[in-house]
mmCIF file as gemmi writes it, N, C-alpha and C atoms, coordinates in Angstrom:
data_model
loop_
_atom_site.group_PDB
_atom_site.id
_atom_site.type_symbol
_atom_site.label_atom_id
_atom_site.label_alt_id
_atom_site.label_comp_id
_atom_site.label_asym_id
_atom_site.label_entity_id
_atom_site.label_seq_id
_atom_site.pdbx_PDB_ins_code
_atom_site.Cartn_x
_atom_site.Cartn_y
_atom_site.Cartn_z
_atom_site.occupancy
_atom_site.B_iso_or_equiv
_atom_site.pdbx_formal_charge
_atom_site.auth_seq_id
_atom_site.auth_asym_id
_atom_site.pdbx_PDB_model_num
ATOM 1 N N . UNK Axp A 1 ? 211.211 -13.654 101.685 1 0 ? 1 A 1
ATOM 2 C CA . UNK Axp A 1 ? 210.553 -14.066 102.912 1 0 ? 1 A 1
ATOM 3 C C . UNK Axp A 1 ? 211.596 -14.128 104.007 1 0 ? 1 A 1
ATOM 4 N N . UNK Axp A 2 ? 211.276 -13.741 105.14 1 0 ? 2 A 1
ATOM 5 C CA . UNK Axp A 2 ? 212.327 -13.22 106.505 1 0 ? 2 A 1
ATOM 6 C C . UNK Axp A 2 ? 211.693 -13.683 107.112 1 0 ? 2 A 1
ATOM 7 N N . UNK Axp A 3 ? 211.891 -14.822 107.923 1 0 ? 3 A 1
ATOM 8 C CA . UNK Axp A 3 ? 210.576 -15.474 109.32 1 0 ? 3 A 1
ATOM 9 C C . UNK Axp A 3 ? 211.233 -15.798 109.862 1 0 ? 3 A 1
ATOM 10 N N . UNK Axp A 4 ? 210.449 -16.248 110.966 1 0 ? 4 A 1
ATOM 11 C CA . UNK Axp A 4 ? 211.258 -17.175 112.439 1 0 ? 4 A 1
ATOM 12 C C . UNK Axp A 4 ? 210.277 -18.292 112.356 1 0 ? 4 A 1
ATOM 13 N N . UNK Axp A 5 ? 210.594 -19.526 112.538 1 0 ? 5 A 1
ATOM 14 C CA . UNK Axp A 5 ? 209.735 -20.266 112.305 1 0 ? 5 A 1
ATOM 15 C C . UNK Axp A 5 ? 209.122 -20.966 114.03 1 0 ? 5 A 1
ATOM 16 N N . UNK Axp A 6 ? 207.981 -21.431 113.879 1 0 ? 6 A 1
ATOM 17 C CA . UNK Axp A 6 ? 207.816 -21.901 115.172 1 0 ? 6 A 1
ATOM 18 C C . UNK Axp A 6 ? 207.7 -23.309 115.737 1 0 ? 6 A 1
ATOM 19 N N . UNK Axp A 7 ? 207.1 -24.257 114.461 1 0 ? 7 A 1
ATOM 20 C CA . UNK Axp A 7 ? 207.577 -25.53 114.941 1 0 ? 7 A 1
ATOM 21 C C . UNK Axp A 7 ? 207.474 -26.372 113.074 1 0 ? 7 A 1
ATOM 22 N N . UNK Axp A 8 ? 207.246 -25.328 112.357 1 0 ? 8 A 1
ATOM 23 C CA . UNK Axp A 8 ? 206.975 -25.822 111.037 1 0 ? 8 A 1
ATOM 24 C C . UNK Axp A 8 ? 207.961 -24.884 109.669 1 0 ? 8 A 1
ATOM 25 N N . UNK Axp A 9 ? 208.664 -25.532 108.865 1 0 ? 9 A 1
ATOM 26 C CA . UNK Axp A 9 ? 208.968 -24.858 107.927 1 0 ? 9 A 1
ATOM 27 C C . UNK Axp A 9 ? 208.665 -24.681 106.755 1 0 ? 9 A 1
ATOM 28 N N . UNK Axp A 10 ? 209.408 -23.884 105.86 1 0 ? 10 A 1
ATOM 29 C CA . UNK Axp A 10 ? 208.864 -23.973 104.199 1 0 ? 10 A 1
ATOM 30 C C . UNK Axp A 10 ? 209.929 -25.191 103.213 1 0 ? 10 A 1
ATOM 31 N N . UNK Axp A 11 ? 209.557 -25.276 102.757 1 0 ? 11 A 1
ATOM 32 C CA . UNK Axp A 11 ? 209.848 -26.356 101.529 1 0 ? 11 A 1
ATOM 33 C C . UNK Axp A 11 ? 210.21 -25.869 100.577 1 0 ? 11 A 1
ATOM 34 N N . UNK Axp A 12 ? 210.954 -25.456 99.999 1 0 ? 12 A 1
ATOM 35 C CA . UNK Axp A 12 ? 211.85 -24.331 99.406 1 0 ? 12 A 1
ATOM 36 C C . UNK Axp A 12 ? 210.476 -25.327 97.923 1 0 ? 12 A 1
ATOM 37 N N . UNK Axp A 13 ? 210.764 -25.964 97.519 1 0 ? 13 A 1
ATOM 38 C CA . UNK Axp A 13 ? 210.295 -26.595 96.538 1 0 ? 13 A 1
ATOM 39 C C . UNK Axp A 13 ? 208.69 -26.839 95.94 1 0 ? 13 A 1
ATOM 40 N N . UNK Axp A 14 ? 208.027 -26.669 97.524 1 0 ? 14 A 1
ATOM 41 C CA . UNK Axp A 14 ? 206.775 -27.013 97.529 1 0 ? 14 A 1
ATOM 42 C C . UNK Axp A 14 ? 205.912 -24.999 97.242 1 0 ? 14 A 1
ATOM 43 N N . UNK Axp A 15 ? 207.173 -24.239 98.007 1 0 ? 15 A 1
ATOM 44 C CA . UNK Axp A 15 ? 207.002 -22.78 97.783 1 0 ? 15 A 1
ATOM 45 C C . UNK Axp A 15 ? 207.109 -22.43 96.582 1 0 ? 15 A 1
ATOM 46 N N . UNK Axp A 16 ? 207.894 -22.539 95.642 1 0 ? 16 A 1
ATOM 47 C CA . UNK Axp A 16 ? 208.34 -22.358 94.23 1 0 ? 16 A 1
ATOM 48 C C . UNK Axp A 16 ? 207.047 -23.101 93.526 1 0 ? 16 A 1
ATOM 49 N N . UNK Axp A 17 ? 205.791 -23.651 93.377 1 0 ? 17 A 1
ATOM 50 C CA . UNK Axp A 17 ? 205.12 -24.342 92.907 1 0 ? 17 A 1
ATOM 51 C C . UNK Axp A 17 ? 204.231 -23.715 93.233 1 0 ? 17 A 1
ATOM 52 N N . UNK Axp A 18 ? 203.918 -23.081 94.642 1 0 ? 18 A 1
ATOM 53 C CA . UNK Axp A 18 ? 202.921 -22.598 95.328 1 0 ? 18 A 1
ATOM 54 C C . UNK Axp A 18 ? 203.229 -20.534 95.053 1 0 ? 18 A 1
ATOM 55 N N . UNK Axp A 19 ? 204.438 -20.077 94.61 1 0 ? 19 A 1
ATOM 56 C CA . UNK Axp A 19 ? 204.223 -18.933 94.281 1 0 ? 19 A 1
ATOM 57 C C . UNK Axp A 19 ? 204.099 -18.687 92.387 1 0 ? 19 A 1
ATOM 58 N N . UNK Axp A 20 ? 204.496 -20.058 91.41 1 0 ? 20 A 1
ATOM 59 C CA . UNK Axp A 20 ? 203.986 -20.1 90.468 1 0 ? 20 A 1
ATOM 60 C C . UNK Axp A 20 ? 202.454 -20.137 90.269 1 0 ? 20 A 1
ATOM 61 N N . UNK Axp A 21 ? 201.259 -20.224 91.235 1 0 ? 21 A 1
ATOM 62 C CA . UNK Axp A 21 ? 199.702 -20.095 91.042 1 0 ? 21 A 1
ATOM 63 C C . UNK Axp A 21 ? 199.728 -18.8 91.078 1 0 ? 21 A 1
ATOM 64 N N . UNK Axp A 22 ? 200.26 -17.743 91.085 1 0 ? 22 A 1
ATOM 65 C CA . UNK Axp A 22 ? 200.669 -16.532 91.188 1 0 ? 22 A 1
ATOM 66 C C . UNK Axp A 22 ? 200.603 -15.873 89.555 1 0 ? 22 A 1
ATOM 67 N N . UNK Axp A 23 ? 201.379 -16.362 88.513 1 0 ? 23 A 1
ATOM 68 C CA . UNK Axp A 23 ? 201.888 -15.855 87.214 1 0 ? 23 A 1
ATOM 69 C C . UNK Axp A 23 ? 200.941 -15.069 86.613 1 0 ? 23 A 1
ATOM 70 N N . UNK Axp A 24 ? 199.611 -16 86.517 1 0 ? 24 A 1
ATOM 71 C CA . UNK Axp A 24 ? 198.765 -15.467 85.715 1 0 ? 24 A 1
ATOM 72 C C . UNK Axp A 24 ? 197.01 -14.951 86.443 1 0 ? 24 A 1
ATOM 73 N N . UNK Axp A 25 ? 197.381 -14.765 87.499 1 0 ? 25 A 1
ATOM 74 C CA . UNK Axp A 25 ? 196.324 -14.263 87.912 1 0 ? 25 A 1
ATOM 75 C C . UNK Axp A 25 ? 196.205 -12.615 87.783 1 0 ? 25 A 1
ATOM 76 N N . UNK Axp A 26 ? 194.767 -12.367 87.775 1 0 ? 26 A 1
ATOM 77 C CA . UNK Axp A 26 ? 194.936 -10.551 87.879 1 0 ? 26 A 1
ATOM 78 C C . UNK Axp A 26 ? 194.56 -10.299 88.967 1 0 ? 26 A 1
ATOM 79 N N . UNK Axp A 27 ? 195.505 -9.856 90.013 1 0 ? 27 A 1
ATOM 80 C CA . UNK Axp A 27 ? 195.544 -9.339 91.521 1 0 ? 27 A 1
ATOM 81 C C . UNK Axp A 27 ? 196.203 -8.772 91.254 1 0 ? 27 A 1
ATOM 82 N N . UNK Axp A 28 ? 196.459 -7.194 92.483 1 0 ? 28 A 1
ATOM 83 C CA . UNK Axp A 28 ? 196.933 -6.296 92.366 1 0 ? 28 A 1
ATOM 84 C C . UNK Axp A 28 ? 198.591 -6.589 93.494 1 0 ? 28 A 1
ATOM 85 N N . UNK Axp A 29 ? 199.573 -5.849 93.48 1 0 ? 29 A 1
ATOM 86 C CA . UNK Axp A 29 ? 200.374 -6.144 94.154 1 0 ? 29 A 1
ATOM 87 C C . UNK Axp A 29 ? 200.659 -6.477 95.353 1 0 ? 29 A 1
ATOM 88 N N . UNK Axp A 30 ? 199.492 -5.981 96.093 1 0 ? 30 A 1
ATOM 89 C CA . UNK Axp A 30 ? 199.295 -5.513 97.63 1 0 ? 30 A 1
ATOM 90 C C . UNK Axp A 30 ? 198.677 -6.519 97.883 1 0 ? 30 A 1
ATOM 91 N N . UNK Axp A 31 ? 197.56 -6.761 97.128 1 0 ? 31 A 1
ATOM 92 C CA . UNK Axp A 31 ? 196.554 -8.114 97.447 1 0 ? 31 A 1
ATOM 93 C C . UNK Axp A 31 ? 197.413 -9.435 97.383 1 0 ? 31 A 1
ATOM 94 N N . UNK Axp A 32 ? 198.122 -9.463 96.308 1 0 ? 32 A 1
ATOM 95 C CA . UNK Axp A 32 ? 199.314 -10.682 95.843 1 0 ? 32 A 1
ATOM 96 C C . UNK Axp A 32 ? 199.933 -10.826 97.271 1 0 ? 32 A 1
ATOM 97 N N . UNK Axp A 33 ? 200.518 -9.705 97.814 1 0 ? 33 A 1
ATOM 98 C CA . UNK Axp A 33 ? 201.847 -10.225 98.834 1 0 ? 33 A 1
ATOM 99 C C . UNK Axp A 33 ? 200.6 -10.037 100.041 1 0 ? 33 A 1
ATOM 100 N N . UNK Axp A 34 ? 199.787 -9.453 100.69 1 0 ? 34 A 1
ATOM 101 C CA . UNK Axp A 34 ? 199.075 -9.82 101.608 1 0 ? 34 A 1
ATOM 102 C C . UNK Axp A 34 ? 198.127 -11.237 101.768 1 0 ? 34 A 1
ATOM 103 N N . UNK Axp A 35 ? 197.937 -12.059 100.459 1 0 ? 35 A 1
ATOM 104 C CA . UNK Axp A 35 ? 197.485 -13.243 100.246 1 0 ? 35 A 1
ATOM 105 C C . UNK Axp A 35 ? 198.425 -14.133 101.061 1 0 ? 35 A 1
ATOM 106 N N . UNK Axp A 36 ? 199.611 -13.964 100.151 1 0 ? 36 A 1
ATOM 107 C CA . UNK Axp A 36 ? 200.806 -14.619 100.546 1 0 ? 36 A 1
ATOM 108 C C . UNK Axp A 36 ? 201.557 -14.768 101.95 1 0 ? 36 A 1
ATOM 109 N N . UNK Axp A 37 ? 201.258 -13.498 102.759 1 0 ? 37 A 1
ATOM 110 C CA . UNK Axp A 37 ? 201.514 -13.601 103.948 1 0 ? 37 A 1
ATOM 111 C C . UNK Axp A 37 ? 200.295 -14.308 104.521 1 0 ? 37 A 1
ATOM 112 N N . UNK Axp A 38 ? 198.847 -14.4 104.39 1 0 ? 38 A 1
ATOM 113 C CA . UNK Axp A 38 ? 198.096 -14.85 105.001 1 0 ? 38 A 1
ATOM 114 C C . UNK Axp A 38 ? 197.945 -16.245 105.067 1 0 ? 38 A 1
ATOM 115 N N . UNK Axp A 39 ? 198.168 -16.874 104.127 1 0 ? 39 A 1
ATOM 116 C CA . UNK Axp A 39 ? 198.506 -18.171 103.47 1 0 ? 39 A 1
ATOM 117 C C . UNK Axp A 39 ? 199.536 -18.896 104.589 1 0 ? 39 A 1
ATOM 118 N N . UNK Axp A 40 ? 200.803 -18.156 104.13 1 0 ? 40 A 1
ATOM 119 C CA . UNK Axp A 40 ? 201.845 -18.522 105.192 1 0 ? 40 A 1
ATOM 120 C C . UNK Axp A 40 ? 202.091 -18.539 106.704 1 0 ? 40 A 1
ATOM 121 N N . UNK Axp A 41 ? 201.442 -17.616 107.489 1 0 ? 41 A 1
ATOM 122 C CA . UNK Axp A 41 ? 200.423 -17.882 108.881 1 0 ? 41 A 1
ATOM 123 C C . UNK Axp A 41 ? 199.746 -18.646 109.107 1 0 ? 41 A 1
ATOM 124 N N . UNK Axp A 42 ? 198.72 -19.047 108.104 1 0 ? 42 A 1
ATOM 125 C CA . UNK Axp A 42 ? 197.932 -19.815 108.507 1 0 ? 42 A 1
ATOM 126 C C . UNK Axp A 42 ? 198.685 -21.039 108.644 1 0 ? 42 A 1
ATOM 127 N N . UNK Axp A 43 ? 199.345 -21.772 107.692 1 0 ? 43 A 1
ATOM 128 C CA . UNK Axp A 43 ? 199.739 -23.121 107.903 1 0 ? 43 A 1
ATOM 129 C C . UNK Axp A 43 ? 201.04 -22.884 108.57 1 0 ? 43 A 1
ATOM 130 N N . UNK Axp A 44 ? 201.718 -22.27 108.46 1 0 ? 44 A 1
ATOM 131 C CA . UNK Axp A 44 ? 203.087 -21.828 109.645 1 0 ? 44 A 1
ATOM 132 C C . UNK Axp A 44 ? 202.811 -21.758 110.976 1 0 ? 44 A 1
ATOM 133 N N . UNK Axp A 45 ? 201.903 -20.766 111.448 1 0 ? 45 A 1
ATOM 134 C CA . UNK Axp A 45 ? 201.95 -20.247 112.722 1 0 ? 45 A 1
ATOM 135 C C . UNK Axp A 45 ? 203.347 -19.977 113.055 1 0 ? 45 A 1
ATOM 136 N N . UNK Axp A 46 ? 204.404 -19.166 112.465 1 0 ? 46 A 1
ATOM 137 C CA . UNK Axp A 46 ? 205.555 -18.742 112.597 1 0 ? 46 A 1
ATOM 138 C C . UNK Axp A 46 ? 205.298 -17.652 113.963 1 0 ? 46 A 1
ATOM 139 N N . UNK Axp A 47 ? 206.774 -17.183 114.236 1 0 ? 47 A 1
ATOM 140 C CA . UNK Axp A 47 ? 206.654 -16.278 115.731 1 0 ? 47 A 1
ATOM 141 C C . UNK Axp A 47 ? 206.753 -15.177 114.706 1 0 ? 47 A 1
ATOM 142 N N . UNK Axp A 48 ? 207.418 -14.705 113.888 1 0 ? 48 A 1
ATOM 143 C CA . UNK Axp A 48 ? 207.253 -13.063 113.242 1 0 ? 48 A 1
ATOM 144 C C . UNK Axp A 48 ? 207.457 -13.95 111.612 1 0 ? 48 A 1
ATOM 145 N N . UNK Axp A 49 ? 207.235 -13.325 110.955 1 0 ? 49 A 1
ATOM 146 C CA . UNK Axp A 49 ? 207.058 -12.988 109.081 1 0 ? 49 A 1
ATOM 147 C C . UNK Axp A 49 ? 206.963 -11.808 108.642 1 0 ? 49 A 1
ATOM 148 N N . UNK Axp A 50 ? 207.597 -11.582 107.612 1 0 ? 50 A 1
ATOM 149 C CA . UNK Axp A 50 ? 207.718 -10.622 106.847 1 0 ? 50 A 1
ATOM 150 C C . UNK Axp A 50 ? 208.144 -10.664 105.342 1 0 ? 50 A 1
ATOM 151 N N . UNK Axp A 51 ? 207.282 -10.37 104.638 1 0 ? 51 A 1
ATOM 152 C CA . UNK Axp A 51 ? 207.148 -11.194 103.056 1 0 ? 51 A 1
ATOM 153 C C . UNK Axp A 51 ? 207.199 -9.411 102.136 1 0 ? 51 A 1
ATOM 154 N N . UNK Axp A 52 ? 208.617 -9.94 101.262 1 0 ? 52 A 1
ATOM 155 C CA . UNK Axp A 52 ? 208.609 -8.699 100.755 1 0 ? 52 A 1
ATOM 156 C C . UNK Axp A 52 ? 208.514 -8.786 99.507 1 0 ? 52 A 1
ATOM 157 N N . UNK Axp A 53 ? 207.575 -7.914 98.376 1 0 ? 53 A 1
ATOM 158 C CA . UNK Axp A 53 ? 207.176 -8.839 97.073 1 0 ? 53 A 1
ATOM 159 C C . UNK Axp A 53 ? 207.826 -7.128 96.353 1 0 ? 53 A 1
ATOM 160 N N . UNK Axp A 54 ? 208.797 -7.535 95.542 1 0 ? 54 A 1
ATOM 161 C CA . UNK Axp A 54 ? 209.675 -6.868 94.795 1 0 ? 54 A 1
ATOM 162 C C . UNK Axp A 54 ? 209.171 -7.666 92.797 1 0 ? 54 A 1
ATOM 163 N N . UNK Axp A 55 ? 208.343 -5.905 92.632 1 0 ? 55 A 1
ATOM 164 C CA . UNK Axp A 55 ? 207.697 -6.551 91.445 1 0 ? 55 A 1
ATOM 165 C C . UNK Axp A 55 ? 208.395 -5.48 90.399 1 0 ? 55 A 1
ATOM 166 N N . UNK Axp A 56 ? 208.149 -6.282 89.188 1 0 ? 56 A 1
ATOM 167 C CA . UNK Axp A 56 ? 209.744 -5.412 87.661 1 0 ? 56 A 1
ATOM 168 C C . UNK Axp A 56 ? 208.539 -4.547 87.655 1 0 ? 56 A 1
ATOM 169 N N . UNK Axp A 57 ? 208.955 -3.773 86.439 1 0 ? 57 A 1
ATOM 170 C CA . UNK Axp A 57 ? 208.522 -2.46 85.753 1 0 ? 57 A 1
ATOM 171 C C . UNK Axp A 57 ? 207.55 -2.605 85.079 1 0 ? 57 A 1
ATOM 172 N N . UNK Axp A 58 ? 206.203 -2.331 85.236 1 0 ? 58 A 1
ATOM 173 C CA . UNK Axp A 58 ? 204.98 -2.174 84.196 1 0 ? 58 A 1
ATOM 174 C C . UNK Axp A 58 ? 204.908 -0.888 84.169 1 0 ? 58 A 1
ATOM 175 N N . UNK Axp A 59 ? 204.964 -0.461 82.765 1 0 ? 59 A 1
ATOM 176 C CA . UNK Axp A 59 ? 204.823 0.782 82.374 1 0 ? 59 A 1
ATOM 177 C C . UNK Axp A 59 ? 205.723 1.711 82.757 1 0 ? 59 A 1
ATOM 178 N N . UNK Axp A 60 ? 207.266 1.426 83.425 1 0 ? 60 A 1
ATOM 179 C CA . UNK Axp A 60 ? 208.304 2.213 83.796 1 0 ? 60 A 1
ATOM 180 C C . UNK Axp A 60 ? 207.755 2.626 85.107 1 0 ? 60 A 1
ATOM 181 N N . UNK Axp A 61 ? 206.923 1.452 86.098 1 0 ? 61 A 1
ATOM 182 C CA . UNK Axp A 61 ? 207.069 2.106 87.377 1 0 ? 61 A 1
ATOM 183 C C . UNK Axp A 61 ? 207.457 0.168 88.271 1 0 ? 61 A 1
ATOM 184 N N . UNK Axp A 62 ? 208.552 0.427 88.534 1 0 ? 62 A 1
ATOM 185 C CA . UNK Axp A 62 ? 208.981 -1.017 89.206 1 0 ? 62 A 1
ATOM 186 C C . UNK Axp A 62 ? 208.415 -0.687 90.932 1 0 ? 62 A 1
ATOM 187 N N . UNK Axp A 63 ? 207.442 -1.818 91.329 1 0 ? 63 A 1
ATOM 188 C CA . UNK Axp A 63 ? 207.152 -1.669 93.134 1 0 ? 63 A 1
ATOM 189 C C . UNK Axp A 63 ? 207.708 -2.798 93.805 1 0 ? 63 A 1
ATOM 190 N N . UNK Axp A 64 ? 207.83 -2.042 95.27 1 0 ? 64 A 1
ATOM 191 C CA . UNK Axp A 64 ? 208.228 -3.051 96.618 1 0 ? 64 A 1
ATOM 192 C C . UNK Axp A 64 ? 207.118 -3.173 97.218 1 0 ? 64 A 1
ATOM 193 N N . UNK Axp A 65 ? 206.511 -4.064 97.705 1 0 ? 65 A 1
ATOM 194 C CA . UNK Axp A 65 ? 205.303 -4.006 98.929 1 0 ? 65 A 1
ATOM 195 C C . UNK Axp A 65 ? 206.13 -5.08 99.674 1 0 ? 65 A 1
ATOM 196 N N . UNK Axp A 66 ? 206.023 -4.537 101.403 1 0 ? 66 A 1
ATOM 197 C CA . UNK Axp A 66 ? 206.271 -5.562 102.451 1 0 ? 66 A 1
ATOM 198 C C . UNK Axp A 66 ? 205.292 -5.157 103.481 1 0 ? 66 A 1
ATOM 199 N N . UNK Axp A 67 ? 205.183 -6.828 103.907 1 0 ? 67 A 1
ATOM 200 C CA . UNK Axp A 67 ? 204.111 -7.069 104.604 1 0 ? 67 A 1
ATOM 201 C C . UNK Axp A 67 ? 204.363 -7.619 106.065 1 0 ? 67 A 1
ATOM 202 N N . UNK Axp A 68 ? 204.205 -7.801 107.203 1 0 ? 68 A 1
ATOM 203 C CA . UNK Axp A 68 ? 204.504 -7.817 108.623 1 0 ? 68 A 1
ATOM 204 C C . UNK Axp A 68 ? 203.636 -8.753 109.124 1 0 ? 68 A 1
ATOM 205 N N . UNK Axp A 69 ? 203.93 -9.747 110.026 1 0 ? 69 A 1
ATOM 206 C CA . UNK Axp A 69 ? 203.096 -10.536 110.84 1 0 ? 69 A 1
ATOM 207 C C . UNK Axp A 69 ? 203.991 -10.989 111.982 1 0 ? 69 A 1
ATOM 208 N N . UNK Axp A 70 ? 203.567 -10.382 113.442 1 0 ? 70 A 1
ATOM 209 C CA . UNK Axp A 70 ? 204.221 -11.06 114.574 1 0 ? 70 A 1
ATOM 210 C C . UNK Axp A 70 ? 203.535 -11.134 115.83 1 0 ? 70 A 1
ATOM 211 N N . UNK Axp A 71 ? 203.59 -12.357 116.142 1 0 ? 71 A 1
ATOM 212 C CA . UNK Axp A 71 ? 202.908 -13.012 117.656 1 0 ? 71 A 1
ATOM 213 C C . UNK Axp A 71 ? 202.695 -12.253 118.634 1 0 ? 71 A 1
C-alpha cells in the first residue's frame, strides 16, 4: 500500500487483522485488491492510493494486480 493520507491513517495492526478476512475466502485476485482499495477510500478518504496485491504461484503462474485511486 503507497498512499498519501488526508486527515486519517492505517493502523498497521488493525490492517494485518483486517487483510487476514482475506485467507480463506474464494475471490478472484482483481476482486480481492479492488475490494481492498475500496474499503480503504471509503474510511480513509486519502488524497491518492495505490494498493498493489502481489499473489505466490497457483499452478506455476505467480500475479501482480495494482490498483489506483486519486482525488
Amino acid at each position: 500500500i503507497d498512499y498519501i493520507p488526508n486527515k486519517l491513517c492505517i493502523e498497521l495492526k488493525s490492517f494485518k487483522y483486517y487483510l487476514l478476512n482475506y485467507r480463506n475466502k474464494g475471490i478472484f485476485y482483481e476482486a480481492a485488491t479492488n475490494k481492498i482499495l475500496d474499503d480503504l477510500v471509503d474510511v480513509l478518504n486519502p488524497k491518492e492510493i495505490t494498493i498493489t496485491g502481489s499473489f505466490t504461484a497457483r499452478g506455476g503462474i505467480s500475479t501482480t494486480v495494482k490498483a489506483s485511486h486519486k482525488k
